[in-house]
Phi, psi and omega in degrees: 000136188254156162290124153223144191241148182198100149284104174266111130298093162289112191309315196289300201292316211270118222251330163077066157258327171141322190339297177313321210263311182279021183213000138244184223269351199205038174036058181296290239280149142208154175199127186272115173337163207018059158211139190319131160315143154249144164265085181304317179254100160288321185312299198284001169284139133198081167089359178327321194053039125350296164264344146317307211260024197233337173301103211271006164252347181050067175264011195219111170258172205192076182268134159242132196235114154283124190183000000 
C-alpha cells in the first residue's frame, strides 16, 4: 500500500516561527531565515500531523491519502 502527502503552508496564516521545522520527527521541513518553511522532504513524512497541530497560526494543512 503506497502512501501520498500534501503539506499546504499558508503564507497569509504563517508567521515564520519555526515550530513546524523544530518539531518535526523526521526533518520534512526548511526554512531559510525570514523566509516561509518549505516541506522540502515529503518522501520522509509520515503523516503524523505534528505540525499541524502544534502550529499557533494554524497555517499547515496535512492531507494522507492511503491508496
Amino acid at each position: 500500500m503506497s502512501k501520498s502527502t500534501k503539506i499546504t503552508i499558508s503564507e497569509k496564516r504563517c508567521k515564520q516561527c519555526g515550530i513546524c521545522v523544530a518539531l518535526c520527527p523526521k526533518q520534512v521541513f526548511t526554512q531559510t531565515l525570514g523566509q516561509y518553511p518549505v516541506a522540502e522532504h515529503l518522501d520522509k513524512c509520515i503523516g503524523c500531523k505534528l505540525c499541524e497541530m502544534r502550529c499557533p497560526d494554524f497555517a499547515i494543512d496535512v492531507e494522507v491519502q492511503n491508496g
